[in-house]
Every structure is written in structure tokens, then in C-alpha cells.
MMTF fields as JSON, N, C-alpha, C and O atoms, coordinates in Angstrom:
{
  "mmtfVersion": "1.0.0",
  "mmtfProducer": "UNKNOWN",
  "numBonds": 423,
  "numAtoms": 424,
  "numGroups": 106,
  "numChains": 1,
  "numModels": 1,
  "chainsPerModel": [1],
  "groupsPerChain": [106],
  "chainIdList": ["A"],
  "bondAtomList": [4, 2, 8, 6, 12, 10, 16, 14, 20, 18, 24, 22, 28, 26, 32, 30, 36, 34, 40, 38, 44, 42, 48, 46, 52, 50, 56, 54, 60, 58, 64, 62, 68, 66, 72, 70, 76, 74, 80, 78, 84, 82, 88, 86, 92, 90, 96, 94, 100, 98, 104, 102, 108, 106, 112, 110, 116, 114, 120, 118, 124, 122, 128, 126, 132, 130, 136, 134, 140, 138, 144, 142, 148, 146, 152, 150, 156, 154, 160, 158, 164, 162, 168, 166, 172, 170, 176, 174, 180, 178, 184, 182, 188, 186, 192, 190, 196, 194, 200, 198, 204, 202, 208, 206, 212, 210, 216, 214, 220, 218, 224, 222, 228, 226, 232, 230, 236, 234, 240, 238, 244, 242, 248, 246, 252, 250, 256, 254, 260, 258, 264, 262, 268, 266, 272, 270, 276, 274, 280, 278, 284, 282, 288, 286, 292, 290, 296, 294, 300, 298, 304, 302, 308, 306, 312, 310, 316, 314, 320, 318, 324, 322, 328, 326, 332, 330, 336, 334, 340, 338, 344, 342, 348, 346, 352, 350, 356, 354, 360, 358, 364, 362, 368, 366, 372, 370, 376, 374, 380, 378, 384, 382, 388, 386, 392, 390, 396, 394, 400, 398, 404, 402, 408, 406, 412, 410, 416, 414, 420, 418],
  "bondOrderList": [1, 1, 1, 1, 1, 1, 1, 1, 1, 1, 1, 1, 1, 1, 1, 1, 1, 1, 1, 1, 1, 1, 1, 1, 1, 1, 1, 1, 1, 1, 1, 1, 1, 1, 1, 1, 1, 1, 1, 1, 1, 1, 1, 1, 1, 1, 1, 1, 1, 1, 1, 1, 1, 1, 1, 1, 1, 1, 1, 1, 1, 1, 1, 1, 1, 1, 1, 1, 1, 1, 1, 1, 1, 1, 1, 1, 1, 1, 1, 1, 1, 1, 1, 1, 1, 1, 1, 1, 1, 1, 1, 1, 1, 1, 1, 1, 1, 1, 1, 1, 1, 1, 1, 1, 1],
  "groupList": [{"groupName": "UNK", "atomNameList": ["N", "CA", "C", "O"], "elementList": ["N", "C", "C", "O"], "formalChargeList": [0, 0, 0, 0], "bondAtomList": [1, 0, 2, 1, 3, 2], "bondOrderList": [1, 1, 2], "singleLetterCode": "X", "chemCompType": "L-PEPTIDE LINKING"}],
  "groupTypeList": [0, 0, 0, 0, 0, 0, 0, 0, 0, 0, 0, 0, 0, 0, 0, 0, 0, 0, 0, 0, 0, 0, 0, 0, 0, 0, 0, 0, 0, 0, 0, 0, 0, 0, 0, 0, 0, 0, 0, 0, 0, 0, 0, 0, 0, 0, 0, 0, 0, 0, 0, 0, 0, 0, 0, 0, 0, 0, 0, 0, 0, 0, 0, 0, 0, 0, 0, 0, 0, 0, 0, 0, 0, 0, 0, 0, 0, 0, 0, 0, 0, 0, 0, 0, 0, 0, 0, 0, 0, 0, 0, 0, 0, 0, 0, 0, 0, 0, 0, 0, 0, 0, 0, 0, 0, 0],
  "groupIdList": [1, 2, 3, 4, 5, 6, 7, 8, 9, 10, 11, 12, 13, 14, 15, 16, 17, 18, 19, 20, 21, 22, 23, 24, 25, 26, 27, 28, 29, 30, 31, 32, 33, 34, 35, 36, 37, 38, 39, 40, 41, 42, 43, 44, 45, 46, 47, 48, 49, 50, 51, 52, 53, 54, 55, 56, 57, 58, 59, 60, 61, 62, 63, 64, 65, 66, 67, 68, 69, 70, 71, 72, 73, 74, 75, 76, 77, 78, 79, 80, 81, 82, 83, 84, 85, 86, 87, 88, 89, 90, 91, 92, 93, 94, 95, 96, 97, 98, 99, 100, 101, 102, 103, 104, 105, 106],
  "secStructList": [7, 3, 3, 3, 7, 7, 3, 3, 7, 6, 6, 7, 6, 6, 3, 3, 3, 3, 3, 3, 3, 3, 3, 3, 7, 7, 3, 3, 3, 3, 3, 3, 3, 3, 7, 6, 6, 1, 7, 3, 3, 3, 3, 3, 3, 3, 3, 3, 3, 7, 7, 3, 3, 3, 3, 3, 3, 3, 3, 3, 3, 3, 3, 3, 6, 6, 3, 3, 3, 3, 3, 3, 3, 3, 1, 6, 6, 7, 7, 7, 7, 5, 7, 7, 7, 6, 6, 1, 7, 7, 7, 5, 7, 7, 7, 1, 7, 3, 3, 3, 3, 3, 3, 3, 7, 7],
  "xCoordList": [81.869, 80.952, 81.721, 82.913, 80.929, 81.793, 80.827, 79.643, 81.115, 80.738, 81.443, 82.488, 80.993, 81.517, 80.252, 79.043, 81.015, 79.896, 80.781, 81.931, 80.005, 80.712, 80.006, 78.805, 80.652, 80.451, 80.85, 82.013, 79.567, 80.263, 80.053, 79.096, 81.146, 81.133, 80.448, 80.819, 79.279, 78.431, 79.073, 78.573, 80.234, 80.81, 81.629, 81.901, 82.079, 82.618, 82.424, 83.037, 81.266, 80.371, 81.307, 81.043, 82.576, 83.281, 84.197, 84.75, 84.204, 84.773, 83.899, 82.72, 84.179, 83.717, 84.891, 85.898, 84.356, 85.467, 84.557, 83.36, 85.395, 84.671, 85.399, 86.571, 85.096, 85.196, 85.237, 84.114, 85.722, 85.434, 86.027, 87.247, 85.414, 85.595, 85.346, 84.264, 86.236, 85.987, 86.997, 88.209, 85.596, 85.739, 85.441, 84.55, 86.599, 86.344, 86.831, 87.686, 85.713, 85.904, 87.052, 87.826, 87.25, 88.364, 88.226, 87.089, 88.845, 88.99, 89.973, 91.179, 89.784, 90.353, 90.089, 89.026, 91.048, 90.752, 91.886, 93.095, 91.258, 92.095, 92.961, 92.301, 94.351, 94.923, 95.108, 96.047, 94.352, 94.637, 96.144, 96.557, 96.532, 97.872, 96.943, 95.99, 97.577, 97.383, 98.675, 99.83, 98.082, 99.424, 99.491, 98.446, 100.694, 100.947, 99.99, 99.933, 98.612, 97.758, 96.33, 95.309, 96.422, 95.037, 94.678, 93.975, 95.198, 94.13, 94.093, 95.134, 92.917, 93.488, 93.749, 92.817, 94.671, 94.972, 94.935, 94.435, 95.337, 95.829, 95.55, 95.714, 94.954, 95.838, 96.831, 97.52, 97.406, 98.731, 98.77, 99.784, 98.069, 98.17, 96.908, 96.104, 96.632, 95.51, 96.16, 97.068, 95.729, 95.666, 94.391, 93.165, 95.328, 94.034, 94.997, 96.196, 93.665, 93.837, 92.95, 91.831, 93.295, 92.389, 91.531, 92.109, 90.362, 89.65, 90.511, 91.434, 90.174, 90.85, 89.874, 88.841, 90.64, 89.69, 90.497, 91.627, 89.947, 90.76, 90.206, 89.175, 91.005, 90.578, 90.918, 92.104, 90.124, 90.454, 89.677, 88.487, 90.314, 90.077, 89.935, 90.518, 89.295, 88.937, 89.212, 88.689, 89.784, 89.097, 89.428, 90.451, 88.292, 88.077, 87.494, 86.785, 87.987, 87.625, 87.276, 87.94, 86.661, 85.627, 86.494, 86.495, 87.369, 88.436, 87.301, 87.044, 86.358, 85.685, 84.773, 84.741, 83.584, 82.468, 83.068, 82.337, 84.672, 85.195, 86.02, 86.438, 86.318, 87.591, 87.777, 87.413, 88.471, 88.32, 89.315, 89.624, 90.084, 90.938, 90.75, 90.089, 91.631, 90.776, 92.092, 92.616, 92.25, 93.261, 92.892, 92.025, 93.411, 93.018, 94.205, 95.359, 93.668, 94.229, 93.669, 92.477, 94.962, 93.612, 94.529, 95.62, 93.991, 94.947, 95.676, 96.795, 94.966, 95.538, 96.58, 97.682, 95.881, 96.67, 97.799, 98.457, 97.557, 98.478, 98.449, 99.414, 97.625, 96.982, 97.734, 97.837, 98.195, 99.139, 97.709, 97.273, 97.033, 96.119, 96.513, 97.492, 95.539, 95.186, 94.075, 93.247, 93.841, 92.628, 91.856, 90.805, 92.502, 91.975, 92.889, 93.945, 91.981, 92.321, 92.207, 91.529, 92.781, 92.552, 93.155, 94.283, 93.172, 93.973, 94.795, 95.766, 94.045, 94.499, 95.602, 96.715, 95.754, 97.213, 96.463, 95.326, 96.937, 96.862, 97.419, 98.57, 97.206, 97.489, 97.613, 96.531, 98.694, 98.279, 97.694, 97.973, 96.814, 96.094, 97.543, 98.575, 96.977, 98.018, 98.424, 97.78, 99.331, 100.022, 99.187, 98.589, 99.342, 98.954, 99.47, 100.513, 98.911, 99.291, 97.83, 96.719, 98.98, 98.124, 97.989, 99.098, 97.299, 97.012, 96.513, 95.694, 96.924, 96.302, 96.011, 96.66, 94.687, 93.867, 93.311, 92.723, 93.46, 93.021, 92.197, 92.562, 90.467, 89.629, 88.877, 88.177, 89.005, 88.356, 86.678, 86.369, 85.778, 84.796, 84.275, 84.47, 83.448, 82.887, 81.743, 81.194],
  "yCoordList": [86.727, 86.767, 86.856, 86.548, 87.373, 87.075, 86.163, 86.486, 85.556, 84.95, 85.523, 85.045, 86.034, 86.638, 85.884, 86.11, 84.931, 84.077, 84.467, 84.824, 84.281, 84.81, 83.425, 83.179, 82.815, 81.583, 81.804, 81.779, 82.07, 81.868, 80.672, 79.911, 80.717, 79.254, 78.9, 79.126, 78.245, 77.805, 77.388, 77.775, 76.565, 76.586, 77.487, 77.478, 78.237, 79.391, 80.467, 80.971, 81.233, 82.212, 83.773, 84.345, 83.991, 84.903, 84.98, 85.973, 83.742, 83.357, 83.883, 83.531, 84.347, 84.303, 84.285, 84.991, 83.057, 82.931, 83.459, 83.371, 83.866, 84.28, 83.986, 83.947, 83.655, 83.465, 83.901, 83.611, 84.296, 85.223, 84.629, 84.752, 84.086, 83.943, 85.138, 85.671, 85.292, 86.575, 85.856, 85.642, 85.495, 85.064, 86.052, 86.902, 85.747, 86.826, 85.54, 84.686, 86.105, 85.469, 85.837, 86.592, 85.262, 85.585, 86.934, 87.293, 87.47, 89.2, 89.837, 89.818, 90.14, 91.052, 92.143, 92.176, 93.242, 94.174, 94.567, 94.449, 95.072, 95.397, 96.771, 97.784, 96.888, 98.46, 99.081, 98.715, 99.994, 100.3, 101.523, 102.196, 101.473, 102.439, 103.762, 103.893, 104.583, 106.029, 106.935, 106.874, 107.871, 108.336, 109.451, 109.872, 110.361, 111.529, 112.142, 112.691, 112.416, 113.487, 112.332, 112.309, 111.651, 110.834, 110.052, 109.276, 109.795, 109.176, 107.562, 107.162, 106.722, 105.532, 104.591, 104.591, 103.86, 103.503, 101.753, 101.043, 101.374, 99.905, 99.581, 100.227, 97.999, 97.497, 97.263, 96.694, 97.53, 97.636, 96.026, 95.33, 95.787, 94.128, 94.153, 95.007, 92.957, 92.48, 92.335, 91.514, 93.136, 92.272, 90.996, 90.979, 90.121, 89.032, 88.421, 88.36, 88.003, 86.709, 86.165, 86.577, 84.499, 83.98, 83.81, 84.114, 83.382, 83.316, 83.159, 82.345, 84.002, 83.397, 83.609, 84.227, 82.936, 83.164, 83.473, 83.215, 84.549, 84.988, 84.846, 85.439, 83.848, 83.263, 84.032, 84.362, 84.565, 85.18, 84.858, 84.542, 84.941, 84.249, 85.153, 86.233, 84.751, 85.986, 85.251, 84.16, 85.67, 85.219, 86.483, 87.141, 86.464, 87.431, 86.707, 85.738, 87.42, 87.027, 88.2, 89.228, 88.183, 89.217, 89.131, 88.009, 89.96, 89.729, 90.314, 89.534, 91.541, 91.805, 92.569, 92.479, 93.785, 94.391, 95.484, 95.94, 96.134, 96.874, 97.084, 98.091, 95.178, 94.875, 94.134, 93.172, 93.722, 92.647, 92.482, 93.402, 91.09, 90.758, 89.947, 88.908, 90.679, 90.032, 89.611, 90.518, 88.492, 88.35, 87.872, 87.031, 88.314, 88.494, 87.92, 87.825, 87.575, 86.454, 86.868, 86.797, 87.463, 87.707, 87.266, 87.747, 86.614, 86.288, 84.894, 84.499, 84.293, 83.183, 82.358, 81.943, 82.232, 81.237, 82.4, 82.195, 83.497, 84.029, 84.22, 84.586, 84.036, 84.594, 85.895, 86.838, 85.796, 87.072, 87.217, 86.336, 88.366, 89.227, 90.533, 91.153, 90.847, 92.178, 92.537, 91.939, 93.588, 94.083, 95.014, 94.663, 96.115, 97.311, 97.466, 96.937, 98.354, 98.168, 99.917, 100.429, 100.799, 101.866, 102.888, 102.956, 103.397, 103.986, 102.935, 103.296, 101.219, 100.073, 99.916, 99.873, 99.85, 99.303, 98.366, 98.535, 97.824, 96.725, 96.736, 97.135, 96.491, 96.518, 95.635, 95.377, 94.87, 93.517, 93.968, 94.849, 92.864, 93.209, 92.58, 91.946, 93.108, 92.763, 90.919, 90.075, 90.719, 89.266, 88.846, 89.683, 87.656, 87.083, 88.341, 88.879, 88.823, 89.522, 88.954, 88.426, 89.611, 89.324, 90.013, 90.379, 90.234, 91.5, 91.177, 90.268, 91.813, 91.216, 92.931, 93.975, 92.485, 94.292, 94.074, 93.013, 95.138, 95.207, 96.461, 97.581, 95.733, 96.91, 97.614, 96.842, 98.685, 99.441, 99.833, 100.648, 99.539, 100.233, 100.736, 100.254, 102.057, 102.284, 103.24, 103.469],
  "zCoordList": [94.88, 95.983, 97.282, 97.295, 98.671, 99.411, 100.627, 100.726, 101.113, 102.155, 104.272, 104.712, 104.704, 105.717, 106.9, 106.871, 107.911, 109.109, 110.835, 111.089, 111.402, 112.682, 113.791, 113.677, 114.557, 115.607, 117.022, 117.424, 117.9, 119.145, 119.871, 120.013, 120.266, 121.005, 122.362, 123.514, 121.851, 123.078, 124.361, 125.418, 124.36, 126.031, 126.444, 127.644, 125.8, 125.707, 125.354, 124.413, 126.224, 125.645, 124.677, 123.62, 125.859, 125.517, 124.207, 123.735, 123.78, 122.672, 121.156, 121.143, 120.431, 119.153, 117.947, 117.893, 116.813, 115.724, 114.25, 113.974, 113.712, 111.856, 111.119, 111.494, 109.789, 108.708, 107.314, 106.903, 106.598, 105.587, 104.099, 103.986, 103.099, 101.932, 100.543, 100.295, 100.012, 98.947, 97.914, 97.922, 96.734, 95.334, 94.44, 94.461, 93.386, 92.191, 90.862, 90.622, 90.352, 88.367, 87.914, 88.503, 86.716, 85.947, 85.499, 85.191, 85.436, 85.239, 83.719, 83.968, 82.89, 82.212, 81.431, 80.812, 81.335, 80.567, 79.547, 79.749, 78.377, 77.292, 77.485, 77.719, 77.409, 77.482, 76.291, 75.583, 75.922, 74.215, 74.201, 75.146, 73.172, 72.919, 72.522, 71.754, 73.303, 72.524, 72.021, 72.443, 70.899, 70.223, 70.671, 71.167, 70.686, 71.067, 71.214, 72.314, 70.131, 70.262, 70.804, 70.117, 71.781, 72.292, 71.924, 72.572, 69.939, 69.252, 69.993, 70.513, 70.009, 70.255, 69.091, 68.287, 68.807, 67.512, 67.706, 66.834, 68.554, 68.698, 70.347, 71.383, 69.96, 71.599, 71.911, 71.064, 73.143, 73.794, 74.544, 74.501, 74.914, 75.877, 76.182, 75.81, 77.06, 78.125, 79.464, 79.591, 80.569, 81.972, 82.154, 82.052, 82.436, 82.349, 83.643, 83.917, 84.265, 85.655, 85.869, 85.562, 86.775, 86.547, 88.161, 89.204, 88.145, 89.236, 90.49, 90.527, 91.577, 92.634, 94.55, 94.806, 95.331, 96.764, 97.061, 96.646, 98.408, 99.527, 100.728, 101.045, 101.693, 103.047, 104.02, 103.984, 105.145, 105.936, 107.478, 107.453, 108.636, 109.719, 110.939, 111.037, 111.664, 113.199, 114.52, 114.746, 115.123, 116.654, 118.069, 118.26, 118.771, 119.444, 121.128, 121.397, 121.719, 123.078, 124.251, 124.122, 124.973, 125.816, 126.732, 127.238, 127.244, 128.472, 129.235, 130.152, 129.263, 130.335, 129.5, 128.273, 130.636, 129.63, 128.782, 127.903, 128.945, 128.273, 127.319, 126.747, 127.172, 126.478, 126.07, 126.747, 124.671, 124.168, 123.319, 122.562, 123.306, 122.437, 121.255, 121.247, 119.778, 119.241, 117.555, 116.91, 117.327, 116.362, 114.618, 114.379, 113.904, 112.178, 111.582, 112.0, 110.545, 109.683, 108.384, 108.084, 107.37, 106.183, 104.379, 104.071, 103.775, 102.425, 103.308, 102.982, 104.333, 104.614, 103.842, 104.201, 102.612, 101.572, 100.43, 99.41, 101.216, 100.367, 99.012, 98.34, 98.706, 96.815, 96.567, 97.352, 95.454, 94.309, 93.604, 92.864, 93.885, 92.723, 92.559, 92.975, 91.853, 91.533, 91.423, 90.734, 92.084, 92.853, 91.64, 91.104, 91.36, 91.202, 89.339, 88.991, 88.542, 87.11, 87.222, 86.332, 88.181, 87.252, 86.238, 86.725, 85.59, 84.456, 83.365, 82.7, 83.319, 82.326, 83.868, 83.344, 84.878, 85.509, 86.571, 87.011, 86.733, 87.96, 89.033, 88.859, 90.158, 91.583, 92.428, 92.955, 92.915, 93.465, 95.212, 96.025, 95.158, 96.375, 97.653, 97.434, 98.872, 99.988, 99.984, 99.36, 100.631, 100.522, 102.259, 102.935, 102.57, 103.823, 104.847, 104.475, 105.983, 107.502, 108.279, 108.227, 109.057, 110.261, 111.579, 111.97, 112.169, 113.248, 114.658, 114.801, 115.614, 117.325, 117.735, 117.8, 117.942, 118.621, 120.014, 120.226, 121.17, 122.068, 121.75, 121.394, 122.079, 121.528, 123.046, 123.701, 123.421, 124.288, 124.445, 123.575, 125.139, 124.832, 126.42, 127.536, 125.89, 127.021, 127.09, 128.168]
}
């Protein structure tokens, strides 16, 4: 599931902070062996892992009506997964970063 909330701060109107939780179940899939000509004959392994969260953090501030600064926080705790299963392979998702944006609008 994911949970994604956003808070601005009542004495501090220009201020806004978010939040973001993204849970996943335990996950696995079977890789079967294939032989020279496709056949599939056997399993080769399991990717298996087990449940995990990924914490991620916002904060943003209204420097004026055109501009705004705004800093990210994501894999806070730094979780080792794997995201994506395609072709039986696994992918570990990104490690903790973190980012500072000056956003333009007009």
C-alpha cells in the first residue's frame, strides 16, 4: 500500500511538510530453466524477499508567488529491495538520496 499526506503548517503558512510510506508483501517468483530448444524442464531457483517499507520525506517552502524551495528525502531508512521481476531477474530499487529543488512558476 502506499500512504502519501502533505501538512502545512498553520503558523507558518509558507511552509509545507509530506510524508510518504510505500509497503510491499513478501514477494516471490519461481525462475524455471530452459533448454537449448525453449523447452521448460526444471526450476532454476526462487527470488524471494521479505516484506519491506520505504520512508520518504518532503519539505517545501514558498520563497515568493514564483518560487519555491523545496527538499526530498526518499528510502530514508535505506531498505536493500527489489523492485521489478522482469525476464525472472530482479532489480534492487534505489538506496537512501536525497534532493534540494528550486521550482519556478509563472
Amino acid at each position: 500500500f502506499n500512504l502519501l499526506t502533505t501538512y502545512q503548517v498553520p503558523q507558518l503558512p509558507k511552509l509545507k511538510l509530506g510524508l510518504g510510506v510505500q509497503w510491499q508483501d513478501q514477494t516471490y517468483l519461481d525462475v524455471p530453466e530452459a533448454t537449448a530448444n525453449g523447452v521448460i524442464t526444471q526450476k532454476a531457483g526462487i527470488i524471494e524477499q521479505d516484506a519491506y517499507a520505504l520512508v520518504n520525506l518532503m519539505a517545501s517552502y514558498e520563497l515568493n508567488e514564483h518560487m519555491t524551495l523545496q527538499a526530498n528525502g526518499n528510502n530514508l531508512t535505506n531498505e536493500k529491495y527489489l523492485f521489478n521481476f522482469p525476464n525472472q531477474q530482479g532489480f534492487y530499487g534505489a538506496p537512501a538520496n536525497y534532493s534540494v529543488a528550486v521550482k519556478f512558476k509563472y
